[in-house]
C-alpha positions as CSV (number, residue, x, y, z in Angstrom):
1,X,17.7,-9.3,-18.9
2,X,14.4,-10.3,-17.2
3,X,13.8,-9.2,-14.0
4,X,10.9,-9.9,-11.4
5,X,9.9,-6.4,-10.3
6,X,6.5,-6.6,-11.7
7,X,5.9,-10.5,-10.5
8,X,2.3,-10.8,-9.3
9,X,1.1,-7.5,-10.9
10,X,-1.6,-7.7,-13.4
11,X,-2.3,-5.6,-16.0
12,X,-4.7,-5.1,-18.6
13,X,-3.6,-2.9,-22.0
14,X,-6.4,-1.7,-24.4
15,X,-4.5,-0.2,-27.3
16,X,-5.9,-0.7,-31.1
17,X,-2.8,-0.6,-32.7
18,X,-1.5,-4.0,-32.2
19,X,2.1,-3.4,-33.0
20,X,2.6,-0.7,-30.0
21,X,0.2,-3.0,-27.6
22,X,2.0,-6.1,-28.2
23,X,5.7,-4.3,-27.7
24,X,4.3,-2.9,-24.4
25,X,2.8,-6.6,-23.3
26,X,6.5,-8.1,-24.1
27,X,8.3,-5.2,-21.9
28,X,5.6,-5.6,-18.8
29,X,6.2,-9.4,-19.3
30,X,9.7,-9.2,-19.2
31,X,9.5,-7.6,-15.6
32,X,7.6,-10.5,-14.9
33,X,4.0,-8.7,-14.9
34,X,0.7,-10.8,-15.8
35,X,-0.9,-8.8,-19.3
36,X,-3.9,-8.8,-20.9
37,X,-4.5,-7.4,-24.2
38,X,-7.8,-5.6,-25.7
39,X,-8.7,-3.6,-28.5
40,X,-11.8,-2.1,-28.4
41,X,-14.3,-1.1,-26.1
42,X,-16.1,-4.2,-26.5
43,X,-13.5,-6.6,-25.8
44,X,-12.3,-4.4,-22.3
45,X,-16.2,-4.4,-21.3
46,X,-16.3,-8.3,-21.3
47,X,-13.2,-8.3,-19.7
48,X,-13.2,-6.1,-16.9
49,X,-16.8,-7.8,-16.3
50,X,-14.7,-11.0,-15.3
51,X,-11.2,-10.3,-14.1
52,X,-9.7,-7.6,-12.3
53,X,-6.3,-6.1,-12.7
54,X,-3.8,-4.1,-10.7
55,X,-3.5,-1.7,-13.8
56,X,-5.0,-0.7,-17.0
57,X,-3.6,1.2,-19.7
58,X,-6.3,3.1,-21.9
59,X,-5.8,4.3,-24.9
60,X,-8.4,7.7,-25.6
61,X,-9.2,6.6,-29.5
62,X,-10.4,3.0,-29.9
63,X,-12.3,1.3,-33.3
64,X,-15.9,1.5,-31.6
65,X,-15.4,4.8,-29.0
66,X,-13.3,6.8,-26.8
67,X,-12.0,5.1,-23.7
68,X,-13.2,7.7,-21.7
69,X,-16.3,5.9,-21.9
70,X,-15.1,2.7,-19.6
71,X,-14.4,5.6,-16.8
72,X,-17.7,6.9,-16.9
73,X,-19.4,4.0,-16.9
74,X,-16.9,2.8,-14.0
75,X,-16.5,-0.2,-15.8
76,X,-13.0,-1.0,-14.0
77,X,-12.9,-2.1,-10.6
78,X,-12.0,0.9,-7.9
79,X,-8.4,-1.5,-7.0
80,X,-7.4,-0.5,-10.8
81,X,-5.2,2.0,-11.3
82,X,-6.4,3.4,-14.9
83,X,-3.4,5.1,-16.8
84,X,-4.9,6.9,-19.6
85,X,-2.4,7.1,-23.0
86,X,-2.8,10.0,-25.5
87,X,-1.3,11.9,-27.9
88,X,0.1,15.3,-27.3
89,X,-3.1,16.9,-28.6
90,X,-5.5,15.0,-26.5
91,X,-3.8,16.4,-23.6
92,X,-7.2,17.8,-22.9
93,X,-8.8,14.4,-22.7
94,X,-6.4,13.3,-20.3
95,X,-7.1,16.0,-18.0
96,X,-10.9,15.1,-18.3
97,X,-9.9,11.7,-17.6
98,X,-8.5,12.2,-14.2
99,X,-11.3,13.8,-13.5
100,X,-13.1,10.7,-14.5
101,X,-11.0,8.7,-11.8
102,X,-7.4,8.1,-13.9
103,X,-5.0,8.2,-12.1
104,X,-2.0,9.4,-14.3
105,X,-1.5,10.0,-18.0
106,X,1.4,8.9,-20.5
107,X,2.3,10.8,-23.8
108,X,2.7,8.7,-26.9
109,X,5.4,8.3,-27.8
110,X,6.5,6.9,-24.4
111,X,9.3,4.1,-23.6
112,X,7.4,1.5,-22.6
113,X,10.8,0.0,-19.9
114,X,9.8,3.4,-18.6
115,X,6.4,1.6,-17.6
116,X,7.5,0.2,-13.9
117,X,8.6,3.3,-12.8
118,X,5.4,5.1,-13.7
119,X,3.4,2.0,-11.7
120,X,5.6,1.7,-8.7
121,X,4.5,6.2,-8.6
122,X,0.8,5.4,-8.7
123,X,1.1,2.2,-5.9
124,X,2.6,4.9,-3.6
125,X,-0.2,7.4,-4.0
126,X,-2.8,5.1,-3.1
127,X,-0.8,3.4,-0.6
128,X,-1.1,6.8,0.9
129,X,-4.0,7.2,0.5
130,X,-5.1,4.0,2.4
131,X,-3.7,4.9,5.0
132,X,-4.8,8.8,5.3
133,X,-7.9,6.7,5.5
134,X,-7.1,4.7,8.1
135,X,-5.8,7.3,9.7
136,X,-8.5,9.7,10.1
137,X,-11.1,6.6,10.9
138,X,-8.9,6.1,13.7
139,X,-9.2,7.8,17.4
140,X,-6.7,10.9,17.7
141,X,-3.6,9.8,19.9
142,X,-1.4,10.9,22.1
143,X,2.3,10.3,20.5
144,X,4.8,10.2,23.9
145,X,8.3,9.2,23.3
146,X,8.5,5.9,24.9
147,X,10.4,6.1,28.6
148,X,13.1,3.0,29.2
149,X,15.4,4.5,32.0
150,X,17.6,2.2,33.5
151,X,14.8,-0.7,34.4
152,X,14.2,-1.0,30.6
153,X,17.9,-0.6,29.2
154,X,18.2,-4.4,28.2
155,X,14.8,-3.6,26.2
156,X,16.3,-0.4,24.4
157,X,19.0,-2.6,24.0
158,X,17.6,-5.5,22.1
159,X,15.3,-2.9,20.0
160,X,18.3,-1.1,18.7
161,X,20.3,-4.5,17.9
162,X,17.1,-5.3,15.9
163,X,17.0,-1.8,14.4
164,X,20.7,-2.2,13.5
165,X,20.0,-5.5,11.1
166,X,17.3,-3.4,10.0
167,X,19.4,-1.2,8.6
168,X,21.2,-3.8,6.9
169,X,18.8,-5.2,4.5
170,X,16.8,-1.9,4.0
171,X,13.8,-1.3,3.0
172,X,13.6,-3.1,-0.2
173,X,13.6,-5.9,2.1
174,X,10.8,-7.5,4.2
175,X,12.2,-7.0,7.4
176,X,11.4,-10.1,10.4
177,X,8.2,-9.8,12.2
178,X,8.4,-8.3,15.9
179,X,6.2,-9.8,18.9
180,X,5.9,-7.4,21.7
181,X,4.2,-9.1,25.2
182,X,3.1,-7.1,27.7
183,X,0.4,-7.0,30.5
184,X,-2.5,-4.1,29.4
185,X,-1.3,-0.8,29.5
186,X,2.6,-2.0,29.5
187,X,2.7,0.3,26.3
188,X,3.1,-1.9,23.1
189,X,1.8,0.5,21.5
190,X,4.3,3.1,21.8
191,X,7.3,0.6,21.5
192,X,5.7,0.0,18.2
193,X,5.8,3.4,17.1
194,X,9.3,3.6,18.2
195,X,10.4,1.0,16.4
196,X,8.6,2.5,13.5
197,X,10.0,5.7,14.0
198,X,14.1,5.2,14.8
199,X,14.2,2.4,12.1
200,X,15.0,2.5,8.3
201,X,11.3,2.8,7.6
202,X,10.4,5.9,9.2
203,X,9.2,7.6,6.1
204,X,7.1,5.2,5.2
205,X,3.3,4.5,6.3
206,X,3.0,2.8,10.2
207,X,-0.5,1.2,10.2
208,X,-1.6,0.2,13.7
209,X,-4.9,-2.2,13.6
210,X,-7.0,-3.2,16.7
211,X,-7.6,-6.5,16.3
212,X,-10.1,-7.1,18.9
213,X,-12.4,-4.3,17.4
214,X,-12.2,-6.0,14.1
215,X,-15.8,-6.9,13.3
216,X,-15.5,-10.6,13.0
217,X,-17.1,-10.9,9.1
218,X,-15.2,-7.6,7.8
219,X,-11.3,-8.8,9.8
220,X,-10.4,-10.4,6.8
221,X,-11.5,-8.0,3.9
222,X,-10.0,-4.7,6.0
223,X,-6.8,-6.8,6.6
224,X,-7.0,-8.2,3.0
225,X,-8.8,-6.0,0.5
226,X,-11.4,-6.9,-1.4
227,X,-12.5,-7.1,-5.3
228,X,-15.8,-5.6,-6.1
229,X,-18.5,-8.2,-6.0
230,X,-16.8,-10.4,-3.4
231,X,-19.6,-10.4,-1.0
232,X,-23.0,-8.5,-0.9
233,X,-22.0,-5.2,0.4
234,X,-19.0,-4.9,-1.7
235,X,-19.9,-2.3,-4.3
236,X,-16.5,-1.5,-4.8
237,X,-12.8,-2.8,-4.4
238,X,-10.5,-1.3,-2.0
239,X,-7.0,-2.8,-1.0
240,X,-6.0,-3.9,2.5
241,X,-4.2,-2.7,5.4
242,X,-1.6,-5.2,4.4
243,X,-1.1,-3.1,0.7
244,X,-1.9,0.5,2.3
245,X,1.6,-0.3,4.8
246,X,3.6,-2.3,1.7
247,X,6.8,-0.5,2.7
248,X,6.2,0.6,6.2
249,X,5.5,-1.3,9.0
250,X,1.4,-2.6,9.9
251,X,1.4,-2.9,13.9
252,X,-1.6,-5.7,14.9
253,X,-2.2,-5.0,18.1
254,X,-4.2,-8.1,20.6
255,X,-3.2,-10.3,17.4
256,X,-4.5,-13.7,19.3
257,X,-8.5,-12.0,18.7
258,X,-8.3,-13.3,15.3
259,X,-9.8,-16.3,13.9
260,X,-7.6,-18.9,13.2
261,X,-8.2,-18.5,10.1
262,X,-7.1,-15.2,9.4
263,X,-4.0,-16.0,11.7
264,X,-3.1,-18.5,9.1
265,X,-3.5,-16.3,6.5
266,X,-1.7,-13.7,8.8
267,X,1.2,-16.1,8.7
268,X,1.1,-16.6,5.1
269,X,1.7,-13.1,4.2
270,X,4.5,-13.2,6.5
271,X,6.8,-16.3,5.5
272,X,5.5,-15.8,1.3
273,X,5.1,-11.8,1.5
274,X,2.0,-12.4,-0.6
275,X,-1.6,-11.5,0.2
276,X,-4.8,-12.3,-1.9
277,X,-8.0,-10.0,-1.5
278,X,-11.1,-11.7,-0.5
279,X,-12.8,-12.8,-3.9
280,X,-9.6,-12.9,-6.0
281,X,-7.3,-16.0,-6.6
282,X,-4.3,-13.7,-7.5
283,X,-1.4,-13.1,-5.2
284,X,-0.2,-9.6,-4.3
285,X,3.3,-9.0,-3.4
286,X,3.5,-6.6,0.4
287,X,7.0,-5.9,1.9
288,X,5.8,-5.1,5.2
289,X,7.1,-5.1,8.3
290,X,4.6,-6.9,11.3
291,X,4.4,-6.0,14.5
292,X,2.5,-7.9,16.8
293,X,1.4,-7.1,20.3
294,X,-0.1,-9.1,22.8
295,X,-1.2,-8.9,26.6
296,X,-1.1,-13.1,26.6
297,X,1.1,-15.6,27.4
298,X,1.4,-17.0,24.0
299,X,3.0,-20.5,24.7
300,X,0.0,-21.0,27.1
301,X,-2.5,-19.6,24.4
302,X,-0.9,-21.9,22.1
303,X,-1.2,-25.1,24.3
304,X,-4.7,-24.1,25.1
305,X,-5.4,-23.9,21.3
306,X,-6.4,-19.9,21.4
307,X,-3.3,-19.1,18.7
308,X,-1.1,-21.1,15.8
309,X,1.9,-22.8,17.0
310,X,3.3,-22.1,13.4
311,X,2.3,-18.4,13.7
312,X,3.1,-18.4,17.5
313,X,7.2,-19.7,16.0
314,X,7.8,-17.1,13.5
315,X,6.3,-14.0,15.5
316,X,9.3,-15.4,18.3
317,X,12.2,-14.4,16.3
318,X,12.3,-11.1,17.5
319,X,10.4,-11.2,20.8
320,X,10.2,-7.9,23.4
321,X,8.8,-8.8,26.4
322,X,7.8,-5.5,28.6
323,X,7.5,-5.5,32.4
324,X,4.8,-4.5,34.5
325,X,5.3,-0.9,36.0
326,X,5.2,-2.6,39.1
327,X,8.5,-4.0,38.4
328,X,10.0,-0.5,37.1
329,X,8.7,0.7,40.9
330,X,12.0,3.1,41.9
331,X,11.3,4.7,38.4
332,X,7.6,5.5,38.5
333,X,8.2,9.1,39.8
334,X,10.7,10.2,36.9
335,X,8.0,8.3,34.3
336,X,5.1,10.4,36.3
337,X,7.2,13.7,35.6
338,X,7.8,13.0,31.9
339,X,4.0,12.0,31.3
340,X,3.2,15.1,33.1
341,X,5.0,17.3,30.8
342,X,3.6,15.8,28.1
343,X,0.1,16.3,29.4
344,X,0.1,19.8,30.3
345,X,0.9,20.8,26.9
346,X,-1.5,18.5,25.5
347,X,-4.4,20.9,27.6
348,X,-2.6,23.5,27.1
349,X,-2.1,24.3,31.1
350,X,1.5,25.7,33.1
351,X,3.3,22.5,34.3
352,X,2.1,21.1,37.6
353,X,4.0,19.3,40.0
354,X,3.6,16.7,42.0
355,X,3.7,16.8,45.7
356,X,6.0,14.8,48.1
357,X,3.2,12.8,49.3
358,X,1.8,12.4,45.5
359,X,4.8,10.5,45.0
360,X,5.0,8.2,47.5
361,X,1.3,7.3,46.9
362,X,2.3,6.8,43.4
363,X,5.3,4.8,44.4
364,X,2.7,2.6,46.2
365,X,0.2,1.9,44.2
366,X,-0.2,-1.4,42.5
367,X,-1.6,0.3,39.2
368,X,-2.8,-2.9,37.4
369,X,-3.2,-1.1,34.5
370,X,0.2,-0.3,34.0
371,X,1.3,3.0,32.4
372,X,-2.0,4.1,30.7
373,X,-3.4,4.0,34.4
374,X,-0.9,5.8,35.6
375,X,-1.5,8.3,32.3
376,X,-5.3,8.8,33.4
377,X,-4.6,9.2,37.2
378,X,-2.4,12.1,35.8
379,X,-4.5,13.8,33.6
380,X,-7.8,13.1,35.8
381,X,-5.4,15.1,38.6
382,X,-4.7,18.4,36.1
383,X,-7.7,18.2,35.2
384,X,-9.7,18.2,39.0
385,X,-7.4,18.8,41.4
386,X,-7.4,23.0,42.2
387,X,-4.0,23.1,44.2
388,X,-0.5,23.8,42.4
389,X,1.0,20.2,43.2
390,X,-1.1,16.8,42.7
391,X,-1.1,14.3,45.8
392,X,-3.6,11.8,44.3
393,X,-5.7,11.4,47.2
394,X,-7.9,8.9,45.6
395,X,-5.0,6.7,45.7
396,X,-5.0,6.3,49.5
397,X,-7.9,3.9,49.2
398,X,-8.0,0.1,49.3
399,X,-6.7,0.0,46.0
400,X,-3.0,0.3,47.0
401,X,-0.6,-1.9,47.5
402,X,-0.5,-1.9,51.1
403,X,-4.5,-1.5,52.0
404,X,-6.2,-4.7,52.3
405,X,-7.1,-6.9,49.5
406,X,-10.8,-7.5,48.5
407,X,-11.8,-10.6,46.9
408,X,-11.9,-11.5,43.7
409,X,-16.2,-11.5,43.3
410,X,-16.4,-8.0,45.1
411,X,-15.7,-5.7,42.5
412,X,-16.5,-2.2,44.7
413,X,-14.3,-1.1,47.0
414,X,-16.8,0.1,50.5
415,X,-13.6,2.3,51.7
416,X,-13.8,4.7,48.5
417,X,-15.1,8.6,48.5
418,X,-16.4,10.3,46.2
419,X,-14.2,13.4,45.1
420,X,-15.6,16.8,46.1
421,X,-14.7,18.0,42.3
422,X,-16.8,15.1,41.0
423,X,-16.3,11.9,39.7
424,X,-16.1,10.5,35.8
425,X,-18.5,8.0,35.4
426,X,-16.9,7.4,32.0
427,X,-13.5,6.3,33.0
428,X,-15.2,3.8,35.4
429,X,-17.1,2.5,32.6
430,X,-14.0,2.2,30.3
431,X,-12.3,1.0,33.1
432,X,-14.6,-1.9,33.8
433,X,-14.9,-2.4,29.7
434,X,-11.0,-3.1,29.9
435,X,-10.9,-5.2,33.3
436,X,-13.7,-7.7,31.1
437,X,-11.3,-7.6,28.0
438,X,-8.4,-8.8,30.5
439,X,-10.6,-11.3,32.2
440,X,-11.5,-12.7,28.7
441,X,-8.4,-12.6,26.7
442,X,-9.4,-10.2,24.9
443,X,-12.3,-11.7,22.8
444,X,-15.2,-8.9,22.4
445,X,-18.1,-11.3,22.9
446,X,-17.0,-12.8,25.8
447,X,-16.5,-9.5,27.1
448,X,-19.7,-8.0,26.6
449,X,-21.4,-11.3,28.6
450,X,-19.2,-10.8,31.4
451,X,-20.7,-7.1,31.5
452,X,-24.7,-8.0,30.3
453,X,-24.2,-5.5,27.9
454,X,-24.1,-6.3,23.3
455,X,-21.0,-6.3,21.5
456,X,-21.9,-3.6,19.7
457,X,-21.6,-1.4,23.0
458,X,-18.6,-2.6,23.8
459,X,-17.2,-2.0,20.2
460,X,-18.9,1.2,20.0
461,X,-17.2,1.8,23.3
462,X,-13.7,1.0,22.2
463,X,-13.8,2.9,19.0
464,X,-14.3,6.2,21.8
465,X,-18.0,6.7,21.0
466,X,-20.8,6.1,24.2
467,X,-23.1,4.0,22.6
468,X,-23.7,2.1,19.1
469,X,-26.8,4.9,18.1
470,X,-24.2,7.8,18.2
């Protein structure tokens, strides 16, 4: 009976014997897979010159060569998965193949039905290996279990009801998008994670994407994927975020920074679980969960017309909305504690406490920057403050909640001492970077005119390097 498992894959079969090629092409057709047939080197070289394919299987003994040749001329685009097929004896070949950039062999005989199993094997491994990529071209994190307590219980609540239906469908299923809104620092992040990690895809790859450090003419191609030759640069294919979590879950973080656009195209791959890399006009199938983040009020955004009232609707199915920390006030001192913890294993230091008086001028502090301030007042105390218990005596300046309030175009505060341990003049740069970012909705450009500084530095800056020459 047909099925649809293979629907939107395209494959490309170069086999001279036409009887075995043309029973392979009606099994992969059956399973609903787009096929292309060659047989000879000659035929695949015009091919592959015009169309790219998802897979191609490559027979080793062809009327004008050995297939081996295609691989070391990397005829076939680096977003095809070359499955080499041999006979038992050639087993040699085929291990010289890999080595050529194959990515699996098959025995003849095989069973051709066998054929989805073998591809759905292969997507995984690059999959993976996407994201390994991602993953190391991203800045090392901290991974704190995320702290509801009591103020945050209808929050843990709603999560788990969503993680319940979740479990439900399973993975096989693309599970609803997720909106998480939040002031900066609120930790979206880690409630993304979370999710990630206590729901049905757990074992499968969590992409997490800054949007706002997205160079504006690469968003679309690191989102997307692209097919060699798409634009100047592009030397080589390479799949997008949007394939490396197919799966798993892709967490877009400050989602409004994109172009409209791409959130259009964001919204596509949502509601039709399709994608198309730039300079292809074939579909790709993703089951991905999105998560979305943002520090905006998106109903105002959308009125303003900063974000997609279509895009803005979907994301607002499952919505998580996360306080300020100076809402959760009675349980800053149990949060402090448990980021503490965390922190003095992270250096590597005996636990410190914090002092009476540390807590109350915690407990008073307005901390605009939520719970990643409150993080870096932490750590900046184990790391300068020589005593046994922290009291945060750089709080007690005009910056909390009971000193005075400055006005909004005075941006240094006269009242505030230097530390006798010394001061770090590159969380006050950071600091400022992420006050513009705030100020500007998050847009890069705007934010490096507010500062009289290039994007590049403040790009540079967010990716954790100093400057764009490092």
């Amino acid at each position: 009976m047909p099925t649809a498992e293979l629907t939107g894959t395209s494959v490309l079969i170069v086999e001279d014997e036409v009887l075995l090629r043309k029973q392979i092409a009606g099994v992969l057709e059956r399973f609903g897979a787009d096929v292309t047939q060659a047989g000879d080197l000659a035929t695949t070289r015009r091919t592959v010159a015009d169309l790219n394919f998802d897979f191609a299987l490559l027979d080793v003994n062809l009327p004008d060569g050995r297939g081996t040749e295609l691989l070391r001329e990397s005829a076939f685009s680096s977003n095809t998965s070359v499955i080499i097929m041999t006979a038992e004896a050639e087993v040699n070949t085929a291990v010289e193949a890999m080595k050529l950039g194959a990515v699996d062999f098959l025995s003849k005989p095989f069973e051709p039905a066998e054929l989805p199993l073998v591809f759905r094997r292969v997507k995984r491994v690059r999959q993976t290996e996407r994201a390994e990529q991602h993953r190391r071209n991203e800045t090392a994190r901290t991974r704190p279990e995320f702290y509801f307590g009591n103020a945050l219980k209808p929050l843990e609540e709603r999560i788990n009801k969503i993680l319940t239906a979740d479990t439900r469908m399973g993975v096989e299923t693309s599970a609803p998008p997720v909106l998480i809104e939040g002031e900066t620092g609120t930790g979206k992040t880690t409630i993304a994670r979370w999710i990630h990690e206590h729901g049905p895809r757990a074992d499968r790859s969590l992409i997490e994407v800054n949007c706002s450090a997205l160079p504006e003419n690469l968003a679309e191609s690191e989102l997307f994927g692209h097919e060699r030759g798409a634009f100047t640069d592009a030397k080589k294919g390479r799949i997008g975020l949007f394939e490396a979590a197919d799966g798993g879950t892709l967490f877009l973080d400050e989602l409004p920074s994109l172009s409209a656009a791409l959130q259009a195209k964001v919204l596509t791959a949502i509601e039709d679980h399709q994608i198309r890399r730039v300079g292809s006009n074939r579909p790709v199938s993703v089951n991905v969960r999105v998560i979305a983040a943002t520090n905006l009020d998106l109903k105002e955004a959308v009125s303003r017309g900063e974000f997609r009232e279509d895009l803005y609707h979907r994301l607002d199915l499952y919505r998580l909305s996360i306080p300020p920390l100076r809402d959760r006030r009675d349980e800053v001192s149990v949060l402090a504690n448990r980021l503490l913890e965390q922190l003095c294993r992270k250096h590597r230091i005996k636990k410190r406490l914090i002092s009476k008086v540390g807590l109350e001028r915690l407990a008073n502090h307005a901390f605009p920057g939520n719970v990643r301030e409150l993080s870096h007042e932490l750590e900046r105390g184990i790391v300068f403050d020589e005593g046994d218990e922290l009291d945060f005596a750089n709080l007690a300046d005009g910056r909390a909640v009971t000193g005075g309030a400055l006005g909004p175009d005075v941006w240094f505060n006269e009242a505030f001492r230097f530390p006798e341990d010394g001061f770090s003049l590159e969380d006050s740069i950071n600091h400022l970077i992420q006050h513009a970012l705030a100020q500007s909705n998050n847009n890069v450009s705007a934010a490096a005119r507010l500062l009289g500084v290039s994007r590049d530095y403040v790009r540079y800056r967010l990716e954790g390097k100093r400057d764009p020459t490092e």
